[in-house]
C-alpha positions in Angstrom: -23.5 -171.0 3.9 -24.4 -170.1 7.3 -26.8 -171.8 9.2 -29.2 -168.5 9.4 -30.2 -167.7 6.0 -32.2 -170.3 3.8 -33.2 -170.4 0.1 -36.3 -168.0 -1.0 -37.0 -170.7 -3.1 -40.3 -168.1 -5.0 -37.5 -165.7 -5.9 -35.0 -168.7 -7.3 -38.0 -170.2 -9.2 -39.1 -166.6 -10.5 -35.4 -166.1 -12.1 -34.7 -169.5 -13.4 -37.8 -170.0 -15.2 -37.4 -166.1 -16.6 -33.7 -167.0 -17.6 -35.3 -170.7 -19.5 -37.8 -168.0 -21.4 -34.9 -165.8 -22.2 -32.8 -168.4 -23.5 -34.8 -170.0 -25.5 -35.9 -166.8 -27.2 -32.0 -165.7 -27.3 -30.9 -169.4 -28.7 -33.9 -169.4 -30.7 -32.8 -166.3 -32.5 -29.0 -166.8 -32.7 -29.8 -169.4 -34.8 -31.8 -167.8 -37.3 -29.6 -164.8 -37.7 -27.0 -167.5 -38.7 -29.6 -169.3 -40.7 -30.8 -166.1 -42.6 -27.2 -164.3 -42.8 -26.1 -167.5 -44.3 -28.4 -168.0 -46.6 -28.9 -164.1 -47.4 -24.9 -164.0 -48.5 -24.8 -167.4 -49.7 -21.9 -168.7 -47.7 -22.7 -172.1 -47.3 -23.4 -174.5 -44.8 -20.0 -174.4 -43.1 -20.0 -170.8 -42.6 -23.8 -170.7 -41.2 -22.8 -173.7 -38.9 -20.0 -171.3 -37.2 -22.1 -168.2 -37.8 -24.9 -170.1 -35.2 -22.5 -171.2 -33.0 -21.1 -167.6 -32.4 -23.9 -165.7 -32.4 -25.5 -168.8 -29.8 -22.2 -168.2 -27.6 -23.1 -164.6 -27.2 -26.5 -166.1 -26.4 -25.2 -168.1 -23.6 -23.0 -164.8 -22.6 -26.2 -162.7 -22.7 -28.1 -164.8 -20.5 -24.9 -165.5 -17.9 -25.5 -162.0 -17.5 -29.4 -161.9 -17.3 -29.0 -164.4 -14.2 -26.0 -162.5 -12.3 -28.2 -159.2 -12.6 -31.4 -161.0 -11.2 -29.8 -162.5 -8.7 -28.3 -159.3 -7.5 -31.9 -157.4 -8.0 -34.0 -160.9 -6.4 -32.9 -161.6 -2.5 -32.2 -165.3 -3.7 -31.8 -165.9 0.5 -34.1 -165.2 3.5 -32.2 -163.9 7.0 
């Protein structure tokens, strides 16, 4: 990093705390789709634990994304 630009620490705090809101909403959700899709189709335990865990990967995919884009949009550095 050169020696010229320095963190906009407002802008790094605005994202991350958006992105900790986000994800726990997204999280939050992915597991009760596998909760309720589960349960709705009665496919047992197993089969809700996997359902979770793939719809909480494209959780963690979704808000990868979210930060990328924010960061792009958000001047993370000042000149």
């Amino acid at each position: 990093m050169p020696a010229d630009r320095t963190i906009n620490w407002p802008s790094v705090t605005t994202i991350l705390s958006a992105a900790i809101l986000i994800g726990t909403e997204l999280m939050g959700a992915a597991w009760a789709s596998g909760w309720a899709i589960a349960g709705w189709f009665q496919l047992g335990s197993t089969v809700e634990t996997i359902l979770q865990v793939v719809f909480g990967l494209a959780a963690l995919f979704a808000i990868f994304v979210f930060v990328r884009a924010a960061f792009r949009v958000e001047p993370a550095f000042k000149r």
